[in-house]
C-alpha positions in Angstrom: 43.8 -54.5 -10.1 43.4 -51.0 -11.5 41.8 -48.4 -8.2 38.9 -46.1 -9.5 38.4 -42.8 -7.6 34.9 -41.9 -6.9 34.8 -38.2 -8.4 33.9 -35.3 -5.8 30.5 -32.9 -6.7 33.9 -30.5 -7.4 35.0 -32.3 -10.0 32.0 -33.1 -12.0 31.6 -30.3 -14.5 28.2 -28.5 -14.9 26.7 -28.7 -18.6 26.6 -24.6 -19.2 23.0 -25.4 -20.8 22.2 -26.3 -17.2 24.1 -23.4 -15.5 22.3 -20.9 -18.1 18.8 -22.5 -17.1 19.6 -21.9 -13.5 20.8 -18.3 -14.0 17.5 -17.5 -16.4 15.6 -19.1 -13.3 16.5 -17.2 -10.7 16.9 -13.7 -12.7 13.2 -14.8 -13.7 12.1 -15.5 -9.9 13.4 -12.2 -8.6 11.6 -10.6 -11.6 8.2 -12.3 -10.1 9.1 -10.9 -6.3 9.6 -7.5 -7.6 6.3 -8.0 -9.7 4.1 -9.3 -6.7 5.8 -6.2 -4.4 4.7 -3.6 -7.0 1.4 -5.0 -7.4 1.0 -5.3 -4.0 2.1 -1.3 -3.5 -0.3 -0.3 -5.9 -2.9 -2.2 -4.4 -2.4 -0.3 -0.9 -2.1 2.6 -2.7 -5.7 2.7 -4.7 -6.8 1.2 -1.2 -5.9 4.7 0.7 -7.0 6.5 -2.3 -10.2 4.7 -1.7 -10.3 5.5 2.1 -9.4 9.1 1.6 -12.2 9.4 -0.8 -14.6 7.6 1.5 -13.6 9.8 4.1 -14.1 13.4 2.1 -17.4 11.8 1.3 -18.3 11.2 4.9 -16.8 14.6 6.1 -19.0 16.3 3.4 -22.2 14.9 4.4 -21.4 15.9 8.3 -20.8 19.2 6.9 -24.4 19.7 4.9 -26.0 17.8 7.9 -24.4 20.6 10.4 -25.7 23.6 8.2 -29.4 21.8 7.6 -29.7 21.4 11.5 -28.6 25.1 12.1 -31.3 25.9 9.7 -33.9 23.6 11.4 -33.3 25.2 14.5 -33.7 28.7 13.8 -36.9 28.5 11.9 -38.3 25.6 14.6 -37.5 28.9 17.3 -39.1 31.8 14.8 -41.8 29.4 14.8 -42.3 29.5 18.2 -41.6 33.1 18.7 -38.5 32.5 20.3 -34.6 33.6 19.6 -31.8 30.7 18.2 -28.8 31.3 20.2 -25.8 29.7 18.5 -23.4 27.5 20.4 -20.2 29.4 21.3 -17.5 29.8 18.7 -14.6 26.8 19.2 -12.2 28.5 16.2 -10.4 32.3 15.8 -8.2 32.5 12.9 -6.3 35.3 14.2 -3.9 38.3 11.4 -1.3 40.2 12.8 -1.8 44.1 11.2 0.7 46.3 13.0 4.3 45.6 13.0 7.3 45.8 16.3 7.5 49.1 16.6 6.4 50.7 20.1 4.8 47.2 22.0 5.1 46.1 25.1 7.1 42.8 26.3 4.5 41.1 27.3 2.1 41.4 24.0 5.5 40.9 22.0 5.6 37.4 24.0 2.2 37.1 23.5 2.5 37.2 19.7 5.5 34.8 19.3 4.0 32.4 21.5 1.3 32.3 18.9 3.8 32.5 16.1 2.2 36.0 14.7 6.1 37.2 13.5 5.3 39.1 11.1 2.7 41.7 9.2 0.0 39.9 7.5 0.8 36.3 9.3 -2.1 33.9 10.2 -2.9 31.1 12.6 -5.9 29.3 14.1 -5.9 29.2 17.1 -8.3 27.2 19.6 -11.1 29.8 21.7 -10.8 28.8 25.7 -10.7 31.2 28.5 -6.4 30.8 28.3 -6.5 31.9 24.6 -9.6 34.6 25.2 -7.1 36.9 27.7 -4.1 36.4 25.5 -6.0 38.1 22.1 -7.6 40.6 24.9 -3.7 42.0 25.3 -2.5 41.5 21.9 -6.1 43.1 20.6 -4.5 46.5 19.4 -2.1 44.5 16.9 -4.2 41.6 15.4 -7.5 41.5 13.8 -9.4 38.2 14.5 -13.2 36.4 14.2 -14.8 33.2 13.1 -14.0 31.3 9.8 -16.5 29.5 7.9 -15.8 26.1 6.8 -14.9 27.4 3.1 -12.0 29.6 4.5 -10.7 27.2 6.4 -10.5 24.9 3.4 -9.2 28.5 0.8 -6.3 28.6 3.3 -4.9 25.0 3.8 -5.5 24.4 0.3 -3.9 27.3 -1.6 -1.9 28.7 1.3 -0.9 26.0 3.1 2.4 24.5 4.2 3.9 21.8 6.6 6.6 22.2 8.9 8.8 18.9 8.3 11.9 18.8 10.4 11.8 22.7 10.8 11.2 23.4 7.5 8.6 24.7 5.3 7.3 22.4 3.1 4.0 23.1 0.7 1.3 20.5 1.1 1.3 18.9 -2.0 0.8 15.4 -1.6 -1.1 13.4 1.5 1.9 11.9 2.1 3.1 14.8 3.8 0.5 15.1 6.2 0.3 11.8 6.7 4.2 11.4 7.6 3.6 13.9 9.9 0.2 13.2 11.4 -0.4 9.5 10.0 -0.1 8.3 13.8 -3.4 10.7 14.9 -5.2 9.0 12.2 -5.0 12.1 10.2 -3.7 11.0 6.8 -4.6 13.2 4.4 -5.5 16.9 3.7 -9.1 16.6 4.1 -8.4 14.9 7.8 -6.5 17.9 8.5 -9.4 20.8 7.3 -11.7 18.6 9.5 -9.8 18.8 12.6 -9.1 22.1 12.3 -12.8 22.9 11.5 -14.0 20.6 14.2 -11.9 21.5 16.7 -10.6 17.7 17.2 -8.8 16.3 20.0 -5.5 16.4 18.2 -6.5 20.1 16.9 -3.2 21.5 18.5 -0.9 18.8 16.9 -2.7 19.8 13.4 -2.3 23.3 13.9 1.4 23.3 14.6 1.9 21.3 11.9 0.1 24.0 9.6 3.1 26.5 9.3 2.0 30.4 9.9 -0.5 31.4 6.5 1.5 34.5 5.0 -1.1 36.4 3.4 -1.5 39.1 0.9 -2.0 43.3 1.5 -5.9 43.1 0.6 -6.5 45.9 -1.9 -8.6 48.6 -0.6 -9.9 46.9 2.6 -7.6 48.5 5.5 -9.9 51.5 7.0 -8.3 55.0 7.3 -7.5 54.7 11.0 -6.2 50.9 10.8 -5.1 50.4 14.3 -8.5 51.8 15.8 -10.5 48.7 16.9 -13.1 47.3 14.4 -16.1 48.5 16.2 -15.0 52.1 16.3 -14.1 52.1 12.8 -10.7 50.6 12.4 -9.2 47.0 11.6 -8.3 45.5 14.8 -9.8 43.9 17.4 -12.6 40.7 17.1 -14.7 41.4 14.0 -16.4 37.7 13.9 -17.9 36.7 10.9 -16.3 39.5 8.7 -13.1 38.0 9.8 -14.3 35.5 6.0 -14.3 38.5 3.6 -10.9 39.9 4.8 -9.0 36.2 4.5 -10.7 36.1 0.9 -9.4 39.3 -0.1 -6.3 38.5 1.4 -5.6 35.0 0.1 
């Protein structure tokens, strides 16, 4: 009697039809994965450009609802034969006009610690009582005041850059600022111009990320005694609101 071997799953040969089918199957299959990854990427991606539209939107309307009430008040107190008394200023952006020579250590100090290194360098910088006495000694080498809302968004926009593991990177995308800021819920360039306009909670974390604006000689806008302080004729020292036609003829 003739003994049969039962062959092994080794030594049954595949059909290449089949082992073609199964190669076309699976190339196909990743092709689908890589497909439903994409979509889903571009998906998120109109999503956040969807919220950081929303957002712009929202932050607009809080802006023209600010102004209107400003308005509303001072009429409603002209009405009534009174005076509208503003609510203290929250923001300086502060310029640094005079260069090392001849200042004392502790202005010097003063001016790095608000990273003022060089002529024609600008920073916002938060108004408290701490901040008040530090542009007090520095007065004779910085000019400072108030910006507007449209100033604040001149600078970030066309003069802006991020400091991205110690370097100097130019805000180009939201992806920057949201790498570096994504976790205060600041995502995108128009979260950043708010907080820094507003004042936010995470206003300092915002403004160290904003890398020192260097700005431009304005033509024909320095005074003949520059270092004098604004009010008595020169360029340094608080000027407020003027502080807006400066940074425009600057930026």
């Amino acid at each position: 009697m003739v003994a049969y071997n039962v062959p092994t799953a080794n030594d049954v040969l595949v059909p290449e039809t089949l082992l073609k089918k199964q190669k076309s199957d699976a190339k196909a299959a990743d092709a689908l994965v890589a497909k439903k990854a994409e979509l889903r990427k571009a998906s998120a991606k109109i999503s956040k450009r969807r919220e950081i539209f929303k957002r712009a939107k929202n932050y607009d309307a809080e802006y023209k609802a600010n102004e209107k009430n400003e308005i509303r008040l001072r009429r409603q107190a002209k009405a009534l034969g009174n005076y509208y008394v503003p609510a203290q200023e929250k923001l300086v952006f502060v310029i640094r006009i005079r260069g090392i020579n001849n200042i004392a250590p502790k202005p010097r100090k003063v001016l790095t610690l608000l990273r003022l290194l060089q002529i024609n360098n600008g920073v916002f910088v938060r108004l408290n009582k701490a901040t008040s006495e530090m542009l007090q000694l520095i007065q004779p080498y910085v000019t400072y005041g108030y910006p507007n809302q449209k100033t604040i968004r001149e600078l970030i926009y066309k003069r802006g850059y991020g400091k991205v593991n110690k370097s100097r990177i130019p805000l180009y995308d939201n992806s920057i600022v949201e790498q570096a800021l994504g976790k205060y819920n600041i995502i995108c360039i128009e979260d950043l111009i708010h907080e820094i306009a507003t004042v936010g909670p995470h206003f300092k974390e915002a403004s160290n990320f904003l890398w020192p604006f260097k700005l431009s000689n304005p033509n024909n806008m320095w005074r003949e005694r520059k270092f004098l302080n604004y009010v008595e004729g020169g360029d340094a020292g608080n000027r407020e609101n003027f502080i807006n036609n400066l940074v425009q003829a600057m930026n």
